[in-house]
MARLO-675764 format. One record per residue (C-alpha): residue number from 1; x, y, z; residue in three letters; chain. Coordinates in steps of 0.02 Angstrom, whole numbers. Each point is the difference from the previous one (the first is absolute). Layout:
# MARLO-675764
@i: NUM | X: X | Y: Y | Z: Z | aa: ALA | ch: A;
...
END
This chain:
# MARLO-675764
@i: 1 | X: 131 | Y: -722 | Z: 407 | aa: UNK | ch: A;
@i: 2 | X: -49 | Y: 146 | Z: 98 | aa: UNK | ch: A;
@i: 3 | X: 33 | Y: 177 | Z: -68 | aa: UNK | ch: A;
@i: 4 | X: 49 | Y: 158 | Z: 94 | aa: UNK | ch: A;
@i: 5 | X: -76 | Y: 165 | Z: -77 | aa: UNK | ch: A;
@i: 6 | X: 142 | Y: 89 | Z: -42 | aa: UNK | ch: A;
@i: 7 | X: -17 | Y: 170 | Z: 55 | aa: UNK | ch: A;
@i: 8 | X: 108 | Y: -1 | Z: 154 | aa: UNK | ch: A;
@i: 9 | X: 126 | Y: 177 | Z: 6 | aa: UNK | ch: A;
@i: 10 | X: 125 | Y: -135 | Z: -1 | aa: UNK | ch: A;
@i: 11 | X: -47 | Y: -84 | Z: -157 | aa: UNK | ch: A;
@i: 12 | X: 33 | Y: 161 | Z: -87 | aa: UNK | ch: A;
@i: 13 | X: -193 | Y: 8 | Z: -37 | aa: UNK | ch: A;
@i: 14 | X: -77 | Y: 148 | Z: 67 | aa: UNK | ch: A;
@i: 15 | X: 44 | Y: 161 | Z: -92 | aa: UNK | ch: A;
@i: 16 | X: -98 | Y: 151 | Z: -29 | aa: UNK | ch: A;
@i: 17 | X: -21 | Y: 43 | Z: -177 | aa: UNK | ch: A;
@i: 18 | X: -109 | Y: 6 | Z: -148 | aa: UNK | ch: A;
@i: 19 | X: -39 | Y: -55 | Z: -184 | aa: UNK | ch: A;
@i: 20 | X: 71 | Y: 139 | Z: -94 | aa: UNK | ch: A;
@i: 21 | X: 135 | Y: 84 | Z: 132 | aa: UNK | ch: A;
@i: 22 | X: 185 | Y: -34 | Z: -43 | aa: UNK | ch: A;
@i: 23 | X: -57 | Y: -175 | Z: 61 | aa: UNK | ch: A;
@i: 24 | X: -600 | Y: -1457 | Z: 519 | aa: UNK | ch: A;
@i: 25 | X: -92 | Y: 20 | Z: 114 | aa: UNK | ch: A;
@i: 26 | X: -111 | Y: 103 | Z: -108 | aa: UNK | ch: A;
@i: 27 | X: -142 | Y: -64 | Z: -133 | aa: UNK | ch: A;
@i: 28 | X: 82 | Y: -59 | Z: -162 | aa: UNK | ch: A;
@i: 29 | X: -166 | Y: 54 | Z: -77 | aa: UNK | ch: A;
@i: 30 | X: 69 | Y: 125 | Z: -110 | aa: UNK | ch: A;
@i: 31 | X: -154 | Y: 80 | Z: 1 | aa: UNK | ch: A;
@i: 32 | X: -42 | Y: 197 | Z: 87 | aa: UNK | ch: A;
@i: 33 | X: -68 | Y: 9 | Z: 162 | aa: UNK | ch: A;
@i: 34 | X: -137 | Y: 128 | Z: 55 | aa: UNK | ch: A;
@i: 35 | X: 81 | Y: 159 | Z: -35 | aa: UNK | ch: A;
@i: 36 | X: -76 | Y: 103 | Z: 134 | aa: UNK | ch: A;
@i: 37 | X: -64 | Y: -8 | Z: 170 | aa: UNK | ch: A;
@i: 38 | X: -199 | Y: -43 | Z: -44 | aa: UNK | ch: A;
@i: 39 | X: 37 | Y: -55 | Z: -150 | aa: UNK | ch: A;
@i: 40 | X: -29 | Y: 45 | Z: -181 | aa: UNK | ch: A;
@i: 41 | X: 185 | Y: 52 | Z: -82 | aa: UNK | ch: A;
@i: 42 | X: 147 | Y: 94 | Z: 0 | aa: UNK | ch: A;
@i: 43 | X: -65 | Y: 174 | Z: 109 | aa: UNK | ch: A;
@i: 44 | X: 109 | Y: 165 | Z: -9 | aa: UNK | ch: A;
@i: 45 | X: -93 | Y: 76 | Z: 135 | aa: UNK | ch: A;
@i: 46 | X: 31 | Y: -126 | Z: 111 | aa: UNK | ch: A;
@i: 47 | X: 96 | Y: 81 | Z: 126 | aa: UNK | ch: A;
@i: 48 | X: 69 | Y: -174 | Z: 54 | aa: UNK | ch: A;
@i: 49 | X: 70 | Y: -33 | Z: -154 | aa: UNK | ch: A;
@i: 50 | X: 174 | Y: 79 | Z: -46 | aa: UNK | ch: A;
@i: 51 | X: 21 | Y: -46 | Z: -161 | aa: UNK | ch: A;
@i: 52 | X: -108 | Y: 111 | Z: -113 | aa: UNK | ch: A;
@i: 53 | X: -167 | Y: -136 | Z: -111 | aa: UNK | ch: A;
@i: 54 | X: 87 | Y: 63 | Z: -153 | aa: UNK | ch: A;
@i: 55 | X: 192 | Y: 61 | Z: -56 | aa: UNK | ch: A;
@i: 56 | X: 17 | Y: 43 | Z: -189 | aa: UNK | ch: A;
@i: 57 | X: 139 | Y: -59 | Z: -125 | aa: UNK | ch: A;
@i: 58 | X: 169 | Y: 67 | Z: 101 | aa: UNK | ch: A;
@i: 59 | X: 87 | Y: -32 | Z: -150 | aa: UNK | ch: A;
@i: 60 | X: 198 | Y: -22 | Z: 9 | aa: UNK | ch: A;
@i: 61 | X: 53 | Y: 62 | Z: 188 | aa: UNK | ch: A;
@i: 62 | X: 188 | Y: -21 | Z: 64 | aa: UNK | ch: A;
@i: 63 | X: -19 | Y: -119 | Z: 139 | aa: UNK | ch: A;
@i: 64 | X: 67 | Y: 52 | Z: 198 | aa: UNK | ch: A;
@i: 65 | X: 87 | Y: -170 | Z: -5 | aa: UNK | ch: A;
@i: 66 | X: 30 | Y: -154 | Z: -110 | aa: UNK | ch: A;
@i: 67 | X: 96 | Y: -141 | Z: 99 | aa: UNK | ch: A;
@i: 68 | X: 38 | Y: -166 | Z: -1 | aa: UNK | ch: A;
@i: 69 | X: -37 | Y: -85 | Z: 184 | aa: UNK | ch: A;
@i: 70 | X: 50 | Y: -164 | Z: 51 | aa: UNK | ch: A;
@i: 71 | X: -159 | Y: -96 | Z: 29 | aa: UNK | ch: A;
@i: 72 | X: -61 | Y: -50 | Z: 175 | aa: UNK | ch: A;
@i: 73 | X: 35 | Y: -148 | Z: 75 | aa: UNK | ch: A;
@i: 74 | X: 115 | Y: -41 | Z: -163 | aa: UNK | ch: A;
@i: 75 | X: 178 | Y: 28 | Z: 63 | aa: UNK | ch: A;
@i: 76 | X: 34 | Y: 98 | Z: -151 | aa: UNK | ch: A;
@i: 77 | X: -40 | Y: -144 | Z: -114 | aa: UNK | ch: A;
@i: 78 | X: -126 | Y: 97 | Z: -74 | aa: UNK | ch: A;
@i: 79 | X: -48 | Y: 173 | Z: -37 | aa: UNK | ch: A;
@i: 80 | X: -146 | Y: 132 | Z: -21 | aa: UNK | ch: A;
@i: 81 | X: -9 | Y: 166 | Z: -97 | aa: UNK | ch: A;
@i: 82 | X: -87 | Y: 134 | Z: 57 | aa: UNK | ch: A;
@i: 83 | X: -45 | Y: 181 | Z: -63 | aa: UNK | ch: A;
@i: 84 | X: -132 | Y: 139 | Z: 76 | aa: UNK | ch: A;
@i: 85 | X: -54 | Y: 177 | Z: -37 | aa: UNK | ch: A;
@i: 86 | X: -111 | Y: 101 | Z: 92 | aa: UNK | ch: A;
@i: 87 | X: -147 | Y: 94 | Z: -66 | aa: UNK | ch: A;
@i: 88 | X: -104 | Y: 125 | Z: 155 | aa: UNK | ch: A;
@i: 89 | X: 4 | Y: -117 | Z: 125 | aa: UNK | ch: A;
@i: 90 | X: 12 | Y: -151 | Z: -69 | aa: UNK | ch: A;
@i: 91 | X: 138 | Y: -111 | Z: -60 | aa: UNK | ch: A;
@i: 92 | X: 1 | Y: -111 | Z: -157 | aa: UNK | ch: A;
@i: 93 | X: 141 | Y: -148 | Z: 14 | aa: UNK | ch: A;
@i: 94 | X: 1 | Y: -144 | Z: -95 | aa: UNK | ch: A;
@i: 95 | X: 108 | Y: -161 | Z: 58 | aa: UNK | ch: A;
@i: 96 | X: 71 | Y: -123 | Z: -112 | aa: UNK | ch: A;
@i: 97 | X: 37 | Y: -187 | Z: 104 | aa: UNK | ch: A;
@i: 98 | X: 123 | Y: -119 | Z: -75 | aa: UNK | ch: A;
@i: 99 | X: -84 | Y: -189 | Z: -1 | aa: UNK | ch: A;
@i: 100 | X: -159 | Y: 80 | Z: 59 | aa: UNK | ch: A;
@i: 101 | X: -171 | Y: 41 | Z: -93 | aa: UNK | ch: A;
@i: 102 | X: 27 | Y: 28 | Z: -214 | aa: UNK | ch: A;
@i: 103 | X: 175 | Y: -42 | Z: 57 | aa: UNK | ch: A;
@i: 104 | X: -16 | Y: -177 | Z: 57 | aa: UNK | ch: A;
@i: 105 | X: 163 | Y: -111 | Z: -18 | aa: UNK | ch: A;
@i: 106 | X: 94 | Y: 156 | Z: -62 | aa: UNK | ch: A;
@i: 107 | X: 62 | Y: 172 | Z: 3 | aa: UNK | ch: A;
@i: 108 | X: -88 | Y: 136 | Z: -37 | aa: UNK | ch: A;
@i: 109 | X: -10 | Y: 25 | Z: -178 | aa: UNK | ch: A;
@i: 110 | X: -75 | Y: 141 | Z: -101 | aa: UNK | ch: A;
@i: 111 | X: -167 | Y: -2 | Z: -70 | aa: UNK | ch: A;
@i: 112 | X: -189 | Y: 7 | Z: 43 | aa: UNK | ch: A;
@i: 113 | X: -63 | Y: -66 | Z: 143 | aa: UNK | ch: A;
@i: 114 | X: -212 | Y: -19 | Z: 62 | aa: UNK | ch: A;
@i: 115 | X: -40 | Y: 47 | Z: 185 | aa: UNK | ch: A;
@i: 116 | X: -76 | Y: -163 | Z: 31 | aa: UNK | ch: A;
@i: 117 | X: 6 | Y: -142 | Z: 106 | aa: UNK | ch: A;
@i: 118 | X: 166 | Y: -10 | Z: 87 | aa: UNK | ch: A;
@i: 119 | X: 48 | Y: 189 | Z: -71 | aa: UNK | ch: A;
@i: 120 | X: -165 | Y: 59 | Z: 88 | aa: UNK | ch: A;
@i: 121 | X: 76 | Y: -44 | Z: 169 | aa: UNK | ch: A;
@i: 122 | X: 98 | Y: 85 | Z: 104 | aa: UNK | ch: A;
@i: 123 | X: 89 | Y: -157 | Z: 87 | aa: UNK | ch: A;
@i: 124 | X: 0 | Y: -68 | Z: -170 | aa: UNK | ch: A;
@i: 125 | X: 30 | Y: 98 | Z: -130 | aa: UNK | ch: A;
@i: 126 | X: 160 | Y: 0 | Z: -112 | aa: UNK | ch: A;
@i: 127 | X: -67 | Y: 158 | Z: -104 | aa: UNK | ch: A;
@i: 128 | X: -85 | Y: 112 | Z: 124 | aa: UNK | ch: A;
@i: 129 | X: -64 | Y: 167 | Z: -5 | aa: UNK | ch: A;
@i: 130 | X: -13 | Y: 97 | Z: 163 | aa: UNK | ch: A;
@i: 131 | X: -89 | Y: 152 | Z: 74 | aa: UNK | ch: A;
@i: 132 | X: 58 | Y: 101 | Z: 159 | aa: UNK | ch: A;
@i: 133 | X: -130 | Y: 120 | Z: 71 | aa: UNK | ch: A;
@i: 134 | X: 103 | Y: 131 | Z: 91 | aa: UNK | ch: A;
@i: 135 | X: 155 | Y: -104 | Z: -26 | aa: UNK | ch: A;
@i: 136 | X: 91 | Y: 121 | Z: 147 | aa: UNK | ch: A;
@i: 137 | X: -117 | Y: -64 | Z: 142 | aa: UNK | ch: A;
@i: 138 | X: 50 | Y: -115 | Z: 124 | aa: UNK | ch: A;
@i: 139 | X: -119 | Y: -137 | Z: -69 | aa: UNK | ch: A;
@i: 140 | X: -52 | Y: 51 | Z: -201 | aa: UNK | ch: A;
@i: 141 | X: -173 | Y: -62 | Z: -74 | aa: UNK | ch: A;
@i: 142 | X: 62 | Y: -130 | Z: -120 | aa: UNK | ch: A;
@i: 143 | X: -70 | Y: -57 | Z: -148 | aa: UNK | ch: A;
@i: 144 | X: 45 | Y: -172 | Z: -123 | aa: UNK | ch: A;
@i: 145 | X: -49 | Y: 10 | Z: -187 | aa: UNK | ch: A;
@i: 146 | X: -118 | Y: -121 | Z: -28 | aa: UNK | ch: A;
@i: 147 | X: -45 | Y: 49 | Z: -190 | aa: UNK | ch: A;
@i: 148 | X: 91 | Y: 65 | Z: -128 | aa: UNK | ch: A;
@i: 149 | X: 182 | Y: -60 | Z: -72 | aa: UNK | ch: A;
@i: 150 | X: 190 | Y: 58 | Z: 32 | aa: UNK | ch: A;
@i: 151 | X: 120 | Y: -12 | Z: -129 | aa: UNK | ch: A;
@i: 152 | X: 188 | Y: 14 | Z: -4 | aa: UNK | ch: A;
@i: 153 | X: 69 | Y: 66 | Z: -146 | aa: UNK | ch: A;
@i: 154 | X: 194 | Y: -23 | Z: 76 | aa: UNK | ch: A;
@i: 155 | X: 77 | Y: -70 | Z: 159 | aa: UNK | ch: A;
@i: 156 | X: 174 | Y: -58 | Z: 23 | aa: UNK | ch: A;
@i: 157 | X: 149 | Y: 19 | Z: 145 | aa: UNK | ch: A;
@i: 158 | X: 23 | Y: 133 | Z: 107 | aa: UNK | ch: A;
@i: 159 | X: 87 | Y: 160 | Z: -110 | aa: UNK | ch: A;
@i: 160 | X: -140 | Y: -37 | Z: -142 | aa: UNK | ch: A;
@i: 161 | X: -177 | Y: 64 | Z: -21 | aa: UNK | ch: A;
@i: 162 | X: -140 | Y: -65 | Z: 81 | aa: UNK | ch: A;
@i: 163 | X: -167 | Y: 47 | Z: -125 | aa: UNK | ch: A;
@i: 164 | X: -142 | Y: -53 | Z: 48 | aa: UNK | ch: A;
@i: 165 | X: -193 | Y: 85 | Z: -23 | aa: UNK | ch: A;
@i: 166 | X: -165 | Y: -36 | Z: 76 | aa: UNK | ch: A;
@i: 167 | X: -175 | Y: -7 | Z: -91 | aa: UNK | ch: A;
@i: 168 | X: -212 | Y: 23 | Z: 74 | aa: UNK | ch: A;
@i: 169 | X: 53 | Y: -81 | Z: 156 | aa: UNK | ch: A;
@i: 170 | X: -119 | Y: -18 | Z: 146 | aa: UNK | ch: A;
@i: 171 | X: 51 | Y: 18 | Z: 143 | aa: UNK | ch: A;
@i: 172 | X: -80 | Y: -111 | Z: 151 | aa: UNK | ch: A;
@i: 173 | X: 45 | Y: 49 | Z: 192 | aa: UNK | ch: A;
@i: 174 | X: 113 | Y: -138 | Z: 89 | aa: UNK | ch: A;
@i: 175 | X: 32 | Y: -29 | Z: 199 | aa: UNK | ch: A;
@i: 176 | X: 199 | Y: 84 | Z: 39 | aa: UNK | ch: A;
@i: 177 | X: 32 | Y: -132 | Z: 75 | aa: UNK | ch: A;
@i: 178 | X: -62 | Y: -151 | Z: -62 | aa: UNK | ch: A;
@i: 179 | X: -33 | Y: 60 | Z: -187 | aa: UNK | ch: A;
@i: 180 | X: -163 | Y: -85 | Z: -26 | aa: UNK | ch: A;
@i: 181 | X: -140 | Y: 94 | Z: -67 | aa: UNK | ch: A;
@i: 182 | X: -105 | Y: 116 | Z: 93 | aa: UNK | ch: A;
@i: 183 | X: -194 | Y: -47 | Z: -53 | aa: UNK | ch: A;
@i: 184 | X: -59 | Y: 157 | Z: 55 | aa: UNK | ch: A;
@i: 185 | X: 146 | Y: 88 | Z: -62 | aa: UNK | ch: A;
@i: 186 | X: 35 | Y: 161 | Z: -97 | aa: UNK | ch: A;
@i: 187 | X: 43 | Y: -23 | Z: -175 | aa: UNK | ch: A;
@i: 188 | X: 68 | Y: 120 | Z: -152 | aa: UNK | ch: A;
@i: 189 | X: 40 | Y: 14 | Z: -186 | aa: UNK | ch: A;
@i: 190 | X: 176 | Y: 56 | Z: -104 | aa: UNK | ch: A;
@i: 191 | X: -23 | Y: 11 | Z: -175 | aa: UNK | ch: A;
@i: 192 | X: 185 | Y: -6 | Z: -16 | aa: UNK | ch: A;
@i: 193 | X: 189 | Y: 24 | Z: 57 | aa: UNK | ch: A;
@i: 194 | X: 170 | Y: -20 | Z: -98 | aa: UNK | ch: A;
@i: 195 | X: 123 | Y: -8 | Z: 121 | aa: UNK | ch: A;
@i: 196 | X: 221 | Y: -1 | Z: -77 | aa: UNK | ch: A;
@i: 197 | X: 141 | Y: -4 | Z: 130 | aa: UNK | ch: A;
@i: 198 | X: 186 | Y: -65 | Z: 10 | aa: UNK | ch: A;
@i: 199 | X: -5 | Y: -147 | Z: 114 | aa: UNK | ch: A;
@i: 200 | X: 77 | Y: 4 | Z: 184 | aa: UNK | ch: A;
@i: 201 | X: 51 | Y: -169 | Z: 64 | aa: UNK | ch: A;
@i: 202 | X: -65 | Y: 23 | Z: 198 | aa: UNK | ch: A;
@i: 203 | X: 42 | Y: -168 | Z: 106 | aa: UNK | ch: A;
@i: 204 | X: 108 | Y: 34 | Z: 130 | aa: UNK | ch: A;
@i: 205 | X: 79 | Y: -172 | Z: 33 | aa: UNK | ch: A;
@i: 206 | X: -121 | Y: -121 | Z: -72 | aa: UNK | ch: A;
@i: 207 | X: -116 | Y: -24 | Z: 162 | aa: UNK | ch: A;
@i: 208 | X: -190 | Y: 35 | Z: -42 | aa: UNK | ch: A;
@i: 209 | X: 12 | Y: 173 | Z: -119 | aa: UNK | ch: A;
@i: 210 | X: -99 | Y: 127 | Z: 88 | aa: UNK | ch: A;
@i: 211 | X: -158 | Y: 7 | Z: -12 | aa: UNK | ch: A;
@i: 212 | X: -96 | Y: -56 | Z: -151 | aa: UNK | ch: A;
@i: 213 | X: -168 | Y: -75 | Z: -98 | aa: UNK | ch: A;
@i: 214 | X: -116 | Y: 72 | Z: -65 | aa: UNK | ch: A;
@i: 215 | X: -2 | Y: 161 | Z: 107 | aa: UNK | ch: A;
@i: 216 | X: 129 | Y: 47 | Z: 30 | aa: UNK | ch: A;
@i: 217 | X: 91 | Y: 47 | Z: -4 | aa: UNK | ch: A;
END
């Protein structure tokens, strides 16, 4: 299955805010590409890079959105979660993929789950972590989590909270449109984010949901 980045106006993605203001066909290697141009790691002064080499512990942040999306391709047979907030100009989402990833032959379910293997891809990944370099342009920088772990503390039907934190991901740079990894690609560090929001069941008519995987948002 294919994913769309999901960052589209019309996906409800692309909102102008930050942390703190009333708020495949890709490698299943799991592993980090090159995170910069030339090599050598994760480079803030990298003006090619959006997403700054290192973000400190964000702590709790009220999310912009926390929705429930029919997946693509599914017919509304199965769903994702998603939930994003921006910090500068980046955005931090994580996605949560019924029957995909940690969440193989289920739904999503709380607890910890690795960025590895399957979770470390974006076409792939049931548990995903995602970064948007200037999430408001017509085509962000986007970024999978290839290290690091996700864990959901509570999930349920739309009306409940969604509670779900991130932990020392890395963050590897992925092709918008195919989602594999870049191997000369930027990469970047979050020590943390706790993200809490009351779910919102988006799915208009069971078709594909809009939008979705591992970036998008």
């Amino acid at each position: 299955m294919m994913r769309t980045i999901g960052i589209a106006v019309a996906a409800c993605f692309v909102v102008a805010c930050t942390v703190g203001e009333p708020a495949p066909a890709g490698d299943d290697t799991g592993g980090a590409p090159d995170a910069r141009a030339g090599g050598g790691g994760p480079d803030a002064t990298n003006a090619a890079c959006k997403v700054a080499a290192t973000t400190p512990d964000l702590g709790p942040v009220t999310p912009l959105a926390t929705e429930r999306r029919n997946q693509p391709g599914s017919q509304g047979t199965r769903k994702y979660y998603v939930s994003y907030a921006d910090s500068g100009t980046a955005r931090f989402q994580i996605e949560l993929w019924e029957q995909l990833g940690g969440f193989a032959g289920g739904p999503v379910v709380a607890g910890t789950y690795p960025l590895t293997g399957p979770d470390a891809d974006y076409n792939l990944c049931g548990a995903c972590a995602i970064a948007l370099g200037d999430p408001a342009a017509p085509t962000p920088q986007v970024y999978i989590g290839t290290a690091g772990s996700i864990t959901v503390s509570q999930v349920g039907l739309p009306g409940t909270t969604l509670e779900v934190s991130a932990a020392d991901v890395t963050f590897s740079e992925i092709d918008p449109t195919t989602g594999a990894l870049k191997p000369a690609g930027c990469g970047a560090q979050l020590a943390g984010i706790s993200l809490s929001g009351i779910i919102v069941d988006i799915t208009s008519g069971g078709g594909g949901g809009g939008g979705g995987g591992g970036g998008g948002t």
